[in-house]
PAFI-586525 format. One record per residue (C-alpha): residue number from 1; residue in one letter; x, y, z. Coordinates in nm, 3 decimals, always signed. Example, Ala and Ser with C-alpha at 12.3 -4.5 7.8 and 13.67 -1.06 7.14 Angstrom:
// PAFI-586525
<1 "a" <+1.230 -0.450 +0.780>>
<2 "s" <+1.367 -0.106 +0.714>>
// end
This chain:
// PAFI-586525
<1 "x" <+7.202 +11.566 +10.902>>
<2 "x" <+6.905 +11.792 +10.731>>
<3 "x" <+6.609 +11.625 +10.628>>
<4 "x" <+6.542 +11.567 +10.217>>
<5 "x" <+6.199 +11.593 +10.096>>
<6 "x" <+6.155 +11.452 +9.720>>
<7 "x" <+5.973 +11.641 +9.437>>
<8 "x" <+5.604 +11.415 +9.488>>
<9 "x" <+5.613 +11.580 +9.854>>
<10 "x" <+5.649 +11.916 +9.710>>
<11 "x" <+5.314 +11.961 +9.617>>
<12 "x" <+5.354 +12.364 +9.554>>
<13 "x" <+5.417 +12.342 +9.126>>
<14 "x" <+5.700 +12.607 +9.138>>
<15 "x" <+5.891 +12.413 +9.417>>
<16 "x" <+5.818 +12.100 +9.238>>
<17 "x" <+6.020 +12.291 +8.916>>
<18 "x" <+6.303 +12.446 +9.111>>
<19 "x" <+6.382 +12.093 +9.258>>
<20 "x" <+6.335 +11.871 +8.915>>
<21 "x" <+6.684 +11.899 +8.816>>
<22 "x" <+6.851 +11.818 +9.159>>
<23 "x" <+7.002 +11.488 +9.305>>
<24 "x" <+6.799 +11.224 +9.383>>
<25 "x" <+6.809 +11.080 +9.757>>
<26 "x" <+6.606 +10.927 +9.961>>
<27 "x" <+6.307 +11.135 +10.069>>
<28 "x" <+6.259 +11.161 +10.479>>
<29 "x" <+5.881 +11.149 +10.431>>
<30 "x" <+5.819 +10.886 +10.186>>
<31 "x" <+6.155 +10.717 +10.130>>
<32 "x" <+6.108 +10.717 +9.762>>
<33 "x" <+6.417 +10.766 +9.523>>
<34 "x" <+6.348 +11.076 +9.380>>
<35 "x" <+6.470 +11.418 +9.292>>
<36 "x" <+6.547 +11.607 +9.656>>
<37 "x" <+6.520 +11.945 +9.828>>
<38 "x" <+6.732 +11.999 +10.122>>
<39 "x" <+6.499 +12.117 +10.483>>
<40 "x" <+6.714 +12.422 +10.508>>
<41 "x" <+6.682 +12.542 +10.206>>
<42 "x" <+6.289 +12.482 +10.211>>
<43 "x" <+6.235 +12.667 +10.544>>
<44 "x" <+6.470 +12.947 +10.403>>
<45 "x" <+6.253 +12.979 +10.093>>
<46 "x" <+5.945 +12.962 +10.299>>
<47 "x" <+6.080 +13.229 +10.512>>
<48 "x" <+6.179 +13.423 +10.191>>
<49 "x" <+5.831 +13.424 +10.081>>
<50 "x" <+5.652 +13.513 +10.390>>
<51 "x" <+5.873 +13.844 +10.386>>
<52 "x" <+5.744 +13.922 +10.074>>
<53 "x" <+5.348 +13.888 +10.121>>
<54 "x" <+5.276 +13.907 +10.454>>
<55 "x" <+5.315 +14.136 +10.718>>
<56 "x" <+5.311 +14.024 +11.104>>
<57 "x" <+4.994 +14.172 +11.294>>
<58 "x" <+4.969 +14.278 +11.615>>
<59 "x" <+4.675 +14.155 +11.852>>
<60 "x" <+4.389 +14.410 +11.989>>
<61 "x" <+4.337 +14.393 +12.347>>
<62 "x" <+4.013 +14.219 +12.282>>
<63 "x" <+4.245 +13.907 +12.166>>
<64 "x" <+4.503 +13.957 +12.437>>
<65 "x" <+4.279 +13.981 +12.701>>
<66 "x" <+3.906 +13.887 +12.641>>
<67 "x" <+4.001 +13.623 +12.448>>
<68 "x" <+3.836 +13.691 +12.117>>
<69 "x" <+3.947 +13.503 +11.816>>
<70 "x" <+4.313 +13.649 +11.685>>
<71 "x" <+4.268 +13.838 +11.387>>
<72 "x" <+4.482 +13.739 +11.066>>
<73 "x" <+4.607 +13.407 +10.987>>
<74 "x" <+4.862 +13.162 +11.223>>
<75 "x" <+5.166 +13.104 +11.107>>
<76 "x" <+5.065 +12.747 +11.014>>
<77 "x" <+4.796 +12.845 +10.770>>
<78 "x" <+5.009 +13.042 +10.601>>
<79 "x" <+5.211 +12.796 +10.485>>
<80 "x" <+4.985 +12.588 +10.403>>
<81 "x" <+4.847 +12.867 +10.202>>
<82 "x" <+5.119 +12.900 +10.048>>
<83 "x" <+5.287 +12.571 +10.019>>
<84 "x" <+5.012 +12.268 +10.022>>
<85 "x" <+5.220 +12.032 +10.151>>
<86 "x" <+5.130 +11.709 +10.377>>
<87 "x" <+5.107 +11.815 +10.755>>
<88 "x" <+5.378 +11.593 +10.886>>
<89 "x" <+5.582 +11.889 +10.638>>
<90 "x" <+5.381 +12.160 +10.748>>
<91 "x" <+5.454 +12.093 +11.099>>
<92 "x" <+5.780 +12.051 +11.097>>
<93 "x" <+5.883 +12.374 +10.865>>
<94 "x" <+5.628 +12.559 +11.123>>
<95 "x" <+5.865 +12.438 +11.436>>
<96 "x" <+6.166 +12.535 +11.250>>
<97 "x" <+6.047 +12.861 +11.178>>
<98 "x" <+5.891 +12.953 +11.504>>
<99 "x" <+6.247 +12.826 +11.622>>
<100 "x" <+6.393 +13.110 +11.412>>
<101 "x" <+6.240 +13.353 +11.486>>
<102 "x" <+6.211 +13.328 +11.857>>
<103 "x" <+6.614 +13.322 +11.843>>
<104 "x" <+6.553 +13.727 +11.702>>
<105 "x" <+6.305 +13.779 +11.929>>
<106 "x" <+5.979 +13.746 +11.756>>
<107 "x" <+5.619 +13.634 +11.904>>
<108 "x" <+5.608 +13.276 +11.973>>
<109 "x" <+5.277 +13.263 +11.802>>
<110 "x" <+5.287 +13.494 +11.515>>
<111 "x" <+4.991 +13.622 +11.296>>
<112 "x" <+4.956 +13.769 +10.972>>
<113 "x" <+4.781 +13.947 +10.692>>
<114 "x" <+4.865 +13.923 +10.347>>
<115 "x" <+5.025 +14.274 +10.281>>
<116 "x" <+5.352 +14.394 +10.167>>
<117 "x" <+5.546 +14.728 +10.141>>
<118 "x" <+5.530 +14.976 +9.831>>
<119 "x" <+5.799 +14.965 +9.603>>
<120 "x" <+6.056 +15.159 +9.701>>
<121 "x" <+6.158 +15.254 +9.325>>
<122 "x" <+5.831 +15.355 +9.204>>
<123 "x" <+5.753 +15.560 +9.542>>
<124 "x" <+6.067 +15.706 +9.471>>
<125 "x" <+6.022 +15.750 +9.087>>
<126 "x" <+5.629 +15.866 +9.147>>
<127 "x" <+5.789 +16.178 +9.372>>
<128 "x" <+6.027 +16.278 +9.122>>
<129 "x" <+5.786 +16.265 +8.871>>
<130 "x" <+5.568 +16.513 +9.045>>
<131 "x" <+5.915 +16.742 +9.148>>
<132 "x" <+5.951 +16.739 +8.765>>
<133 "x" <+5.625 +16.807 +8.662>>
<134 "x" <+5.543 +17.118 +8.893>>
<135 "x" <+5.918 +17.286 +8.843>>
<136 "x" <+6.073 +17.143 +8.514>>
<137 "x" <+5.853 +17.065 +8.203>>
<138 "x" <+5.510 +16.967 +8.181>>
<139 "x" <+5.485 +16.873 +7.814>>
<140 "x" <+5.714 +16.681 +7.669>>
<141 "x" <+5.876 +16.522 +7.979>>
<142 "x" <+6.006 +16.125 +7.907>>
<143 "x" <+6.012 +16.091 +8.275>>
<144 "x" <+5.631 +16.100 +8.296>>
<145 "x" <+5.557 +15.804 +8.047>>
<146 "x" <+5.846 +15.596 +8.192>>
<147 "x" <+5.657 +15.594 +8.604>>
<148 "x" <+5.326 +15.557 +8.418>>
<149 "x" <+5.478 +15.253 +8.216>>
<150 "x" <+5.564 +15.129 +8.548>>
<151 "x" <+5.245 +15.160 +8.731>>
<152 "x" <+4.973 +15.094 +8.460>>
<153 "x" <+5.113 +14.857 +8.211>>
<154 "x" <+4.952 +14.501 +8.261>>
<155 "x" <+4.754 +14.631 +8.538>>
<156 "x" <+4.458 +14.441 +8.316>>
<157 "x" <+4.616 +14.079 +8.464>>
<158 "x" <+4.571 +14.231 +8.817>>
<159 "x" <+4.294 +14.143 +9.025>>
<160 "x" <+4.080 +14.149 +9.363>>
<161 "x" <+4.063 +13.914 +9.587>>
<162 "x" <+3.706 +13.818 +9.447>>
<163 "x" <+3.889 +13.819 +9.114>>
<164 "x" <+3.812 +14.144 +8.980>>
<165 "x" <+3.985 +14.344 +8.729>>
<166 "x" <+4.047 +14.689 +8.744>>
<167 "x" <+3.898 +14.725 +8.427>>
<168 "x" <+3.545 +14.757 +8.379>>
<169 "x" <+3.320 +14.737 +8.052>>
<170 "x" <+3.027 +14.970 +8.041>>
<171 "x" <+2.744 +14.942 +7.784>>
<172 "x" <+2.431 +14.827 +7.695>>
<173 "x" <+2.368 +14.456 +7.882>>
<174 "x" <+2.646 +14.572 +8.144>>
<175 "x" <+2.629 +14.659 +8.523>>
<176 "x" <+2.656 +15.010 +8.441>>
<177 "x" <+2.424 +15.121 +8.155>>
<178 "x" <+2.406 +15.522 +8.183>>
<179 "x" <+2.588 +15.793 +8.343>>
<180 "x" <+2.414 +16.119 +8.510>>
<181 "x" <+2.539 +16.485 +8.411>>
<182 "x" <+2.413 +16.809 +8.585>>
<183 "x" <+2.470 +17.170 +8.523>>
<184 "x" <+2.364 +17.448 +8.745>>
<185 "x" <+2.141 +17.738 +8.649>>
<186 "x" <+2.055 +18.070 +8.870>>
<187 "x" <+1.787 +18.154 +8.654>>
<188 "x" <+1.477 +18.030 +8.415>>
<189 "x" <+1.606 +18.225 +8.116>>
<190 "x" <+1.918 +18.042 +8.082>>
<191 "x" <+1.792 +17.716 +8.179>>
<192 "x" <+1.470 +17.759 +7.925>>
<193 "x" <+1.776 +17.804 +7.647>>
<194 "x" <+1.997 +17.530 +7.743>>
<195 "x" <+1.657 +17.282 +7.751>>
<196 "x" <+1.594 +17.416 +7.378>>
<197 "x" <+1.936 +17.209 +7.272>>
<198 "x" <+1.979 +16.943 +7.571>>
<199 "x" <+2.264 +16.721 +7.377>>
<200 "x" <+2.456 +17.066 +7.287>>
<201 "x" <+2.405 +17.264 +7.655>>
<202 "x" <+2.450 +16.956 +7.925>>
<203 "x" <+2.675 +16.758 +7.736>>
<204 "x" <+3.037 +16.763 +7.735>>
<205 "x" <+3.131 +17.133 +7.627>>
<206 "x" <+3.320 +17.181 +7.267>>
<207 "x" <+3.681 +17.138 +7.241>>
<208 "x" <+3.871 +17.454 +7.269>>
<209 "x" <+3.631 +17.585 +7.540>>
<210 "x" <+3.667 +17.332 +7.858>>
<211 "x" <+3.768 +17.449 +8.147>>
<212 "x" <+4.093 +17.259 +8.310>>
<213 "x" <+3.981 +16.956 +8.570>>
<214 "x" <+4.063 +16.683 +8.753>>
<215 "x" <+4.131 +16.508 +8.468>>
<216 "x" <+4.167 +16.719 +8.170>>
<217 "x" <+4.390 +17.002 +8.100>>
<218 "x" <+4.242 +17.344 +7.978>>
<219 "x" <+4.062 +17.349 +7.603>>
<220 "x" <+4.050 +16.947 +7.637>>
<221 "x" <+3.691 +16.844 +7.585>>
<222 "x" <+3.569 +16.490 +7.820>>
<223 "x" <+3.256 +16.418 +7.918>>
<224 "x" <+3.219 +16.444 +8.352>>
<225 "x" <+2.938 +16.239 +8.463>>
<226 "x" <+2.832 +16.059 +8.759>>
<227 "x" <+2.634 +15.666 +8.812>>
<228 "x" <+2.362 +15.837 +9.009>>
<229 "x" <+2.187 +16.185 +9.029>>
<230 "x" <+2.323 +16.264 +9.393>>
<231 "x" <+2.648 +16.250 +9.312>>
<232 "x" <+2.590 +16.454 +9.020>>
<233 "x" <+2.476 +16.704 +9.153>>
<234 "x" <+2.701 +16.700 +9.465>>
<235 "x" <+2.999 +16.754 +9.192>>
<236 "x" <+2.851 +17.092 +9.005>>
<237 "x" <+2.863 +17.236 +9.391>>
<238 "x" <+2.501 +17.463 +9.354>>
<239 "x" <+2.457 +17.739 +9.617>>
<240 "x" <+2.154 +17.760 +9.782>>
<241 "x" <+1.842 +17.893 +9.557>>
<242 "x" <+1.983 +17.755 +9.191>>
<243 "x" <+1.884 +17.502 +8.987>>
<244 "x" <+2.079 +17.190 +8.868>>
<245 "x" <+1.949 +17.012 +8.556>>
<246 "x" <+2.062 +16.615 +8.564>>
<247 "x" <+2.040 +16.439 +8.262>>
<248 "x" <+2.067 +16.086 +8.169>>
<249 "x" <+2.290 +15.995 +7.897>>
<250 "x" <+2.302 +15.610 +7.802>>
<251 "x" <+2.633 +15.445 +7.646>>
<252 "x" <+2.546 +15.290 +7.317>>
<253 "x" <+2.881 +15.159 +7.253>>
<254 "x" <+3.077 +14.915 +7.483>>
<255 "x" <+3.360 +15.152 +7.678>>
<256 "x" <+3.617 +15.020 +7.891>>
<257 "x" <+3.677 +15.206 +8.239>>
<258 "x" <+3.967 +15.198 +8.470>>
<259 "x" <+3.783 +15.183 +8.800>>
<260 "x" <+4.042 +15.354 +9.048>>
<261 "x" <+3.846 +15.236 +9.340>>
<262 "x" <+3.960 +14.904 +9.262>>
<263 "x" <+4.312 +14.984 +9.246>>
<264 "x" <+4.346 +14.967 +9.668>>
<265 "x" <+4.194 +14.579 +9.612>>
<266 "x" <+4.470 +14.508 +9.338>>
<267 "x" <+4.685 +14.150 +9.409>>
<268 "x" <+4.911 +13.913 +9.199>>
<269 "x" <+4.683 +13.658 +9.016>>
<270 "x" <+4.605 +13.382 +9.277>>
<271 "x" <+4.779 +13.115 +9.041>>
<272 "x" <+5.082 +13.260 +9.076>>
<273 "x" <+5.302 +13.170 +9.320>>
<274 "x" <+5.437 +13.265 +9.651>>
<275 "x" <+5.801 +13.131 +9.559>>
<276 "x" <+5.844 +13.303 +9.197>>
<277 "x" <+6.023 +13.629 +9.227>>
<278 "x" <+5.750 +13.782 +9.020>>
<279 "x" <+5.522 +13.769 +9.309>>
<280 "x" <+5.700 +13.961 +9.543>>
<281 "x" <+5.765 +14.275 +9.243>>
<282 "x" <+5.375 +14.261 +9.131>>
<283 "x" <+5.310 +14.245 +9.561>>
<284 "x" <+5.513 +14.568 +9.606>>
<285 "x" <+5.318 +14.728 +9.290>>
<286 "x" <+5.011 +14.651 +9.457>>
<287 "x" <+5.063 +14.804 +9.710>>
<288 "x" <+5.196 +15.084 +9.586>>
<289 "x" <+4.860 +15.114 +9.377>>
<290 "x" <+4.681 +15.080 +9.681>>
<291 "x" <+4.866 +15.422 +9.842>>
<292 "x" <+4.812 +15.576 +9.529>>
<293 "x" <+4.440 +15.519 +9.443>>
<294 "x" <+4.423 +15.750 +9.820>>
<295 "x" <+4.626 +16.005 +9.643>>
<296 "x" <+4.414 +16.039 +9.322>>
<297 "x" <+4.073 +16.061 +9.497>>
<298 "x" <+4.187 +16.300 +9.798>>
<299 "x" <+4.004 +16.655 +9.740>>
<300 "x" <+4.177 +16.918 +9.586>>
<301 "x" <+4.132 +17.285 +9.711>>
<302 "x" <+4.052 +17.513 +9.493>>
<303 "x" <+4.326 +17.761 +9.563>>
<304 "x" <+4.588 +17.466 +9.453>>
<305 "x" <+4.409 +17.318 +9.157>>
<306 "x" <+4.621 +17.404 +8.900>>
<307 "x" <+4.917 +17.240 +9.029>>
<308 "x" <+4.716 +16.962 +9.276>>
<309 "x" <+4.567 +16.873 +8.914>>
<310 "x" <+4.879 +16.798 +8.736>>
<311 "x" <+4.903 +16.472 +8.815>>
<312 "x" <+4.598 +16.315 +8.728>>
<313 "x" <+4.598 +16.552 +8.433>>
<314 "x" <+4.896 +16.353 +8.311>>
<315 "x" <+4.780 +15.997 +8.392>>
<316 "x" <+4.462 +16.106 +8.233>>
<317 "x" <+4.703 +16.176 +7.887>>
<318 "x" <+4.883 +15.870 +7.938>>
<319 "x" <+4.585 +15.635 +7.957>>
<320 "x" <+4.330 +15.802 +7.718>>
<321 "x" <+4.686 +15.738 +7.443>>
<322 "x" <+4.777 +15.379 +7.562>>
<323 "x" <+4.751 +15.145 +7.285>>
<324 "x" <+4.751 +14.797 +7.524>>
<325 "x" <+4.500 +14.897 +7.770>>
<326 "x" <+4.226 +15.078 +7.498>>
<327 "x" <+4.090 +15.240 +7.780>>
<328 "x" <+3.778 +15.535 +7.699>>
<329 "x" <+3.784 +15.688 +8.057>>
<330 "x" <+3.800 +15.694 +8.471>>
<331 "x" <+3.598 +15.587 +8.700>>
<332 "x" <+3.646 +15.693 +9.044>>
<333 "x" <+3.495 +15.786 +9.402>>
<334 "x" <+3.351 +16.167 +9.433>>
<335 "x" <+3.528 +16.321 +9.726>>
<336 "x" <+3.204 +16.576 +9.730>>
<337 "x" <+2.950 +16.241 +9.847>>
<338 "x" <+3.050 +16.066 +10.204>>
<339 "x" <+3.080 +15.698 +10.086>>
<340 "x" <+2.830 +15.606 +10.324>>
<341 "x" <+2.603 +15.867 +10.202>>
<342 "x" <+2.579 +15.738 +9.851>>
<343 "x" <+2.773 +15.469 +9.680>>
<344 "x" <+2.796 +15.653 +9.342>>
<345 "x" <+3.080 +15.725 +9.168>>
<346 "x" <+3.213 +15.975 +8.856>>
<347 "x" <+3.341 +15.908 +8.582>>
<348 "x" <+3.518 +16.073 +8.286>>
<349 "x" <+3.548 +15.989 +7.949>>
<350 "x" <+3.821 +16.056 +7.709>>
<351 "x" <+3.751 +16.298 +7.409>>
<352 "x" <+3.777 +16.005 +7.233>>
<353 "x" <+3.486 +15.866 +7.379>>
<354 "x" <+3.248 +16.177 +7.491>>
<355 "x" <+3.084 +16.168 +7.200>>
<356 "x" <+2.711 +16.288 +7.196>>
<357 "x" <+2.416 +16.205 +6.938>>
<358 "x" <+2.172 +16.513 +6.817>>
<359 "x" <+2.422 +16.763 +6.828>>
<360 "x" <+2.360 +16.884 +6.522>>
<361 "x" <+2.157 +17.228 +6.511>>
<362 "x" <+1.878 +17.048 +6.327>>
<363 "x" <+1.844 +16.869 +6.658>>
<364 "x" <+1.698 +17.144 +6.833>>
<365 "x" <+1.379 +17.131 +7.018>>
<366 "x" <+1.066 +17.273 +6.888>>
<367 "x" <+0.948 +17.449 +7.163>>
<368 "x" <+1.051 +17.467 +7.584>>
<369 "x" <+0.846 +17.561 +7.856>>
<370 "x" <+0.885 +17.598 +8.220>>
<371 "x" <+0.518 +17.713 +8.326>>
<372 "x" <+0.168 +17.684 +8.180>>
<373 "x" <-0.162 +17.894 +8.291>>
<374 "x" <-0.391 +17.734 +8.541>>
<375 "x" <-0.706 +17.939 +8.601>>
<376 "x" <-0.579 +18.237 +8.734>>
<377 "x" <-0.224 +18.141 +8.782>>
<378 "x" <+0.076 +17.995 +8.616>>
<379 "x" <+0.195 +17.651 +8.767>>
<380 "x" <+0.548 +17.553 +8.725>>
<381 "x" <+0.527 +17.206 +8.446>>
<382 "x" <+0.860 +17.171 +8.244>>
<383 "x" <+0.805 +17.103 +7.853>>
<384 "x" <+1.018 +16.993 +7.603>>
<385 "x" <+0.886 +16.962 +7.228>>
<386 "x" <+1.085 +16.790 +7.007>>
<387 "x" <+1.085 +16.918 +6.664>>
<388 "x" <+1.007 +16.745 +6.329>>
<389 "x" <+1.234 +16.513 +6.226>>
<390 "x" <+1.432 +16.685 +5.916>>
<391 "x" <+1.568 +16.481 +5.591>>
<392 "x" <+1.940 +16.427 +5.567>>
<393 "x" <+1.988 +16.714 +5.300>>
<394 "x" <+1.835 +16.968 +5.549>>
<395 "x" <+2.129 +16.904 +5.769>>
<396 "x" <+2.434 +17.123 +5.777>>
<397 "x" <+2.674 +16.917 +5.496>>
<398 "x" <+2.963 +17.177 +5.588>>
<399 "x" <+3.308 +16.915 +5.618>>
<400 "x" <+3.487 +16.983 +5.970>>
<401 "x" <+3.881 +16.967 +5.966>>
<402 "x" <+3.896 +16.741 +6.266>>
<403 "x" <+3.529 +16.535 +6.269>>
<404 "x" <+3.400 +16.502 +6.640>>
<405 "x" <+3.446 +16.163 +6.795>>
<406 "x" <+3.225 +15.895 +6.736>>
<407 "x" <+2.898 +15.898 +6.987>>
<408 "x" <+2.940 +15.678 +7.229>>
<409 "x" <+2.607 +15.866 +7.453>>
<410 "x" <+2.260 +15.937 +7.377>>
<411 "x" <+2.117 +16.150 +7.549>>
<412 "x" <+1.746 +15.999 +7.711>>
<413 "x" <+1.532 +16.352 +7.604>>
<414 "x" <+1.262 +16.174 +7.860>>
<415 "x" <+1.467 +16.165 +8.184>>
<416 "x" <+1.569 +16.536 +8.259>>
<417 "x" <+1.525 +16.657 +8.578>>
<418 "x" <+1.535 +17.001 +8.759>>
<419 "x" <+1.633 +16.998 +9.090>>
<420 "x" <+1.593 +17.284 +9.328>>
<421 "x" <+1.853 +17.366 +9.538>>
<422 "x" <+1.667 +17.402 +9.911>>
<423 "x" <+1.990 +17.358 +10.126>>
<424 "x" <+2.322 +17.170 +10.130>>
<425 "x" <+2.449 +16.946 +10.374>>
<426 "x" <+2.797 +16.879 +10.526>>
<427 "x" <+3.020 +16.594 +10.686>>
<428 "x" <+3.235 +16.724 +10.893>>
<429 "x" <+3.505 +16.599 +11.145>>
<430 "x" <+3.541 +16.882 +11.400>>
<431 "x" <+3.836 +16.940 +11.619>>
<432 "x" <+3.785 +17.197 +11.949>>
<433 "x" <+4.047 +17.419 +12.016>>
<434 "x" <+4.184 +17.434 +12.325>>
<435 "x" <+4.257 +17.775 +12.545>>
<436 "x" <+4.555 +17.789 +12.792>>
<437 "x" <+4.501 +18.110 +12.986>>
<438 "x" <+4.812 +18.256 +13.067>>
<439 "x" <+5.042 +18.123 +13.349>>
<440 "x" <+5.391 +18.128 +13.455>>
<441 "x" <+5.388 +17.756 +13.490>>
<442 "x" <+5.220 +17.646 +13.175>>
<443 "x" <+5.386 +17.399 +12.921>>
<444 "x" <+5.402 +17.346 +12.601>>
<445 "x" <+5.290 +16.992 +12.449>>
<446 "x" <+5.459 +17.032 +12.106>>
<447 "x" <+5.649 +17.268 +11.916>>
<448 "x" <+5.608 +17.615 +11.960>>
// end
């Protein structure tokens, strides 16, 4: 006959639920009269909810044979990971497990990793989503919102294993305060005008005019930045011998980010538990989010950006619009920086949010110089003067149909920087090729 444990041995809450409203008997552990579970149908649900979280890992050699410590978690911390029960309970669903699954061949002494397979829907859903963008309508396509429904919505009650969301707040007081923005220049004359108006030239450029990105389709104006000048400047991509202004422009209003770096960390809430059906769904998205936050931030060549770009061009529409989440841009890694190079990342912001202060003609600078005599040569010393401040009627009071989007930058006039572009440097994986002289004999190793 099975064993019964009662509801007070159940110490996992959702177990505790599911077996309120059964029979009572008398519990094999502490032979109280109380609501009962049946053993089989605890080790089944245990073994349910392994599936769904964890995935078996295989030993290195280093554990096999040098006998370091295994890597990943035994099968009995697991459950008591995931069930908190007394160990008298823990040891015996352990035994009936590893009795299971010896009987279909498994290890004897199983480890794992908490870790679960994509969702098969949404990886399905995601490719015919792309199918559909590239070769049937890019526009108005319902398809598009419905995926992005499934992979974004909520994603605010995700988080890391430290507890992080995926969200981020930026601002004044936060961890990020400021975001760097560089342009290049290949000569003095242009740079010398573009210093005369700072906000205007190395801010975001007006709508109608941008150029389609990553993250914005063509005549869409969002402010491109970076948290740190080396990435900056590794995004504009200078040749050799040009200039690349950086400028720092501070966020005066509190924005909210989605950090896709983050996404590969994302995990059900760590209340929630192993046994509710929810888990395993949220689990799958998870990991799904993980495969895609590698697809979002691989580089794009430039001889397929126009149709590499769709699709973060559309989530970029889809989340700038989405009432829930209020988000006012992107952050994510720069696939131009080697990670271990320089932990910066960029960032866009919505049009709704690249708002710039001083853009106004008024704002102009008095004067801009890039050398100034010294004896009997001219040294190079970059100037900026700013001009008298001008009364409110001496500004333009002409009414735009659509007003600009309220500034969320300023633009710090005191921390502009040229950099000269000396050299560039690469990280590169390289590959040799190998030469078969010709023979008779020689084989292939692949496919010819």
């Amino acid at each position: 006959m099975s064993q019964l444990v009662c509801t007070d041995c159940l110490t996992e809450g959702y177990l505790r639920d599911k077996a309120a409203d059964n029979d009572a008997g008398e519990c094999d552990y502490c032979a109280r009269e109380l609501p009962v579970m049946d053993m089989e149908e605890l080790v089944e649900l245990c073994d349910a909810a392994i599936e769904a979280s964890f995935q078996p890992i295989q030993q290195p050699d280093s554990v096999i044979h040098h006998g370091y410590p295994p890597v990943g978690e035994s099968l009995y911390d697991v459950l008591e990971r995931i069930l908190g029960a007394n160990q008298t309970l823990l040891s015996d669903i352990h035994e009936r497990l590893l009795d299971s699954w010896s009987y279909h061949g498994a290890e004897d002494d199983p480890y794992f990793v908490e870790e679960t397979e994509a969702s098969s829907e949404l990886t399905m859903g995601w490719r015919k989503m792309e199918h559909s963008l590239q070769f049937e309508s890019r526009l108005a396509n319902p398809m598009v919102g419905n995926i992005l429904a499934m992979v974004f919505d909520g994603i605010e009650d995700l988080r890391s294993k430290d507890n992080r969301s995926a969200i981020v707040e930026v601002g004044q007081g936060k961890q990020i305060t400021s975001f760097q923005r560089g342009r290049v220049f290949q000569d003095d004359k242009t740079m010398e005008e573009a210093l005369k108006h700072p906000e205007k030239h190395l801010g975001p450029v007006p709508r109608g005019k941008g150029a389609p990105g990553r993250m914005n389709a063509k005549g869409i104006s969002v402010f491109y930045g970076a948290t740190d000048d080396h990435t900056a400047i590794a995004e504009v991509r200078p040749p050799v011998g040009s200039m690349v202004v950086t400028a720092r422009f501070d966020v005066i209003r509190p924005l909210r980010l989605l950090n896709l770096h983050d996404l590969a960390s994302m995990r059900p809430h760590r209340e929630l538990s192993y046994f509710d059906p929810v888990r395993k769904s949220l689990s799958e998205r998870c990991a799904f989010l993980k495969a895609l936050q590698r697809q979002l931030t691989m580089p794009v060549m430039p001889d397929w950006a126009e149709s590499g770009y769709l699709i973060t061009q559309a989530i970029a529409d889809y989340l700038a619009t989405h009432d829930q989440l209020n988000l006012d841009g992107i952050l994510f890694p720069s696939v131009q920086v080697a990670q271990d190079a320089s932990p910066g990342q960029n960032v866009i912001l919505f049009h709704k949010a690249s708002g710039v202060e001083r853009v106004k003609a008024a704002d102009e600078a008095e004067h801009v110089s890039l050398y100034e005599p010294d004896e009997d040569r001219w040294i190079y010393y970059p100037e900026i003067w700013e001009a008298e401040p001008k009364s409110d009627d001496e500004h333009s009071q002409y009414l735009l149909l659509v007003p600009p989007p309220e500034p969320s930058l300023r633009l710090a006039r005191d921390c502009i920087v040229i950099h000269k572009i000396q050299g560039v440097r690469f990280s590169t994986e390289a590959d040799p090729v190998r030469y078969v002289p010709w023979s008779k004999d020689r084989k292939y190793h692949g496919f010819r």
